[in-house]
C-alpha positions, 0 to 999 in steps of 0.5 A: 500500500505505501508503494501504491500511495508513492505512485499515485503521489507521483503521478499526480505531481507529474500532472500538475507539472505537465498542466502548468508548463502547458499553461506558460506555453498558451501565456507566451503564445506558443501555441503549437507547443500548447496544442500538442500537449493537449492533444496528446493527453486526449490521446493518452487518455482516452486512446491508450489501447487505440490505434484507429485510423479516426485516433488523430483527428477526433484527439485534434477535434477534442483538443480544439473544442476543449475549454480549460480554464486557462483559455476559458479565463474571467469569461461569464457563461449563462444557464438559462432555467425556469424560476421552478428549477432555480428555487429547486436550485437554492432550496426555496420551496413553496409548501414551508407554510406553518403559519405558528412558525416563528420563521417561516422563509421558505428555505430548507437545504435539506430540499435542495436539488443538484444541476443536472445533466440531461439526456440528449435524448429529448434536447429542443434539437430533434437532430442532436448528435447527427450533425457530423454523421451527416456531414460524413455522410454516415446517418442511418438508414432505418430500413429495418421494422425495429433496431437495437436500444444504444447501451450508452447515451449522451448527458449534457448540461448547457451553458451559453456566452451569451448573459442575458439575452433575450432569445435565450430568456424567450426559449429556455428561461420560462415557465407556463409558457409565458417568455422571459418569465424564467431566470439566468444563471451566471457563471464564473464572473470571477473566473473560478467556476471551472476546475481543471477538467479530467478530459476522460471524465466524460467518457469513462464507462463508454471508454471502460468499454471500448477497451475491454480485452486488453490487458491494461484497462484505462480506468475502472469506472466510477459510477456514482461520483459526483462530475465537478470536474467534467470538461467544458466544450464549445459547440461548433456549428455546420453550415451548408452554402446557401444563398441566403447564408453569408460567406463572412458568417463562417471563416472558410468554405470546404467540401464535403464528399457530395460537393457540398459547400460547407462552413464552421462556425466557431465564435472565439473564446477569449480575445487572442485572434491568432488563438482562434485562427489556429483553433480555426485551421486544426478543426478544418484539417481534422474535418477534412481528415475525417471526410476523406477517411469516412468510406471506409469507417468500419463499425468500430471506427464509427464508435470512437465518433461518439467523442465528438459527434455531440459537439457540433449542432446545426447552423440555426442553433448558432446564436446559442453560442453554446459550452457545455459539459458532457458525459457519455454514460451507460445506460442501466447504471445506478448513477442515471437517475429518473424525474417523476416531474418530467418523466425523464433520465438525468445524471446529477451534477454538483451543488451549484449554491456556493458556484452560481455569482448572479441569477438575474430574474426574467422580465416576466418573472412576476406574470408566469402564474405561480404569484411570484414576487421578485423582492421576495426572491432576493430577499431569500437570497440576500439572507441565505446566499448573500455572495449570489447577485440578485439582478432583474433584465429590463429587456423589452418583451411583453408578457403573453398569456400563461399555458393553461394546463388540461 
């Protein structure tokens, strides 16, 4: 045991040597140096056992699409939910009623519920996750009465860059229907939300399976723990050319295998353009790779696409500007939980009350149908959570009627 206790030391000294130098190649603008180092631990963490002819480029995809916290810096990401979901966040419920209480604030820590991860499966984007097979022409065809369930499926959590904003308040921050009536959860305004990832965190039971046969296993499995430390991924977004898609939207028009112009558009992170022109031309040269590549993916290869296929969405979801934290995960294991509120499959992610810097409540925030009073939120708040800001958006959105339930 000591033996073992000396090597896991070690090796976690190693880590925090490596992450450091890389950390003053990008401070001093040596960025293929910075790069290849990235890259080469997607390689060593997820691709150990692997030699695919797919390896190289999906590492480049990774490693350009990957957000640590050097490159993600003081940057403020957005989580738009509905007042529901906040106060579940927070643990504000509305049924701590005891008239004879001496204090009756409806907060209990005990009713607290962690951010969770949802499944892909039920995302507003009926075609998450086919965006690349198509571009690689690779979609199923569904020619058959009836097909396999997948063993694993994709968990993501979504946050945007834009704070704020009032399309996101429209979609996502509501609740009954009426828009701008939810709220936006601001991230990392001090540029500490974000811990140094563990890039195979977001992979390790469909990792664990991908290498079963072989003498060294990557990781065991850890079902259960809590992902805090989940890498954060930008979205990158597909276009097709088409007359009323401007040129300048996207950096640089390619082809795909049935002469199809195609664009990527990838919004910088940070304000280093030769940073983002060099992200630009490493996802150009993997993309190219892969389409040259894609006749003759077999059945395995197509697999290692599951890292990476959930990080590219189509075109119309561009203004999204899009991060998020994924996990591939298992289906049937413990750690997948279900929602009897929305009949669905979710992982928990982490306890967001001492994360979360502001919540800013929608303009609509009073009109959803549930009497909702803003100064009575930021009271809560101010008295449980005095480091989270209580702001209200001012944008101008006028209030439609709530959804009457049947």
């Amino acid at each position: 045991m000591p033996q073992l206790k000396d090597e896991l030391e070690r090796n976690r000294a190693d880590r925090i040597i490596h992450q450091h130098l890389r950390e003053i190649h990008f401070l001093q603008e040596e960025w293929q140096s910075y790069f290849n180092q990235k890259k080469q631990e997607m390689n060593e963490k997820l691709f150990i056992n692997e030699e695919d002819k797919l390896t190289d480029a999906i590492s480049t995809i990774l490693a350009v699409l990957n957000i640590p916290p050097i490159e993600l810096g003081a940057i403020p990401l957005s989580h738009y939910t509905s007042p529901s979901v906040c106060e579940r966040l927070f643990g504000i419920v509305s049924d701590k009623t005891n008239d004879k209480a001496d204090d009756n604030d409806p907060v209990d820590s005990n009713k607290v519920s962690p951010m969770r991860i949802g499944s892909s499966t039920y995302m507003n984007d009926p075609t998450e996750g086919e965006g690349l097979l198509e571009l690689l022409n690779l979609q199923d065809l569904e020619l058959e009465n009836k097909a396999d369930c997948p063993v694993h499926n994709a968990f993501f959590t979504c946050f945007s860059s834009r704070v704020n904003d009032l399309n996101q308040f429209r979609l996502y921050g509501k609740e009954n229907g009426v828009e701008a009536s939810g709220c936006c959860l601001v991230f990392n305004k001090s540029g500490d939300w974000l811990k140094e990832p563990d890039v195979s965190a977001s992979f390790k039971s469909f990792t664990n399976k991908q290498n079963e046969g072989f003498k060294e296993p990557i990781e065991a499995d850890v079902a259960g723990s809590e992902d805090e430390n989940l890498p954060l991924y930008q979205v990158a977004y597909i276009a097709y050319q088409d007359e009323y898609i401007a040129e300048e939207k996207c950096g640089k028009w390619l082809l795909n295998k049935n002469n199809q112009s195609f664009g990527i558009r990838l919004k910088p992170v940070g304000k280093n353009p030769s940073w983002h022109q060099f992200r630009i031309k490493k996802l150009e040269e993997a993309l190219i790779e892969l389409i040259e590549k894609s006749n003759n993916i077999s059945d395995e290869d197509r697999k290692a696409l599951e890292y990476i296929r959930y990080l590219f969405k189509d075109f119309a979801f561009r203004d999204e500007e899009e991060f998020r934290l994924l996990k591939i995960e298992q289906i049937g294991l413990d750690n997948i939980k279900y929602c009897q509120t929305t009949k669905s499959v979710y992982l928990p992610y982490t306890d967001i009350r001492d994360i979360v810097d502001e919540v800013i409540l929608g303009t609509n925030y009073e009109k959803s149908g549930k009497e909702r009073k803003a100064e009575v939120f930021q009271h809560l708040m101010r008295k449980y959570y005095p480091n989270v800001k209580v702001s209200r958006s001012s944008l101008p959105i006028n209030a439609n009627p709530p959804i009457k339930k049947d």
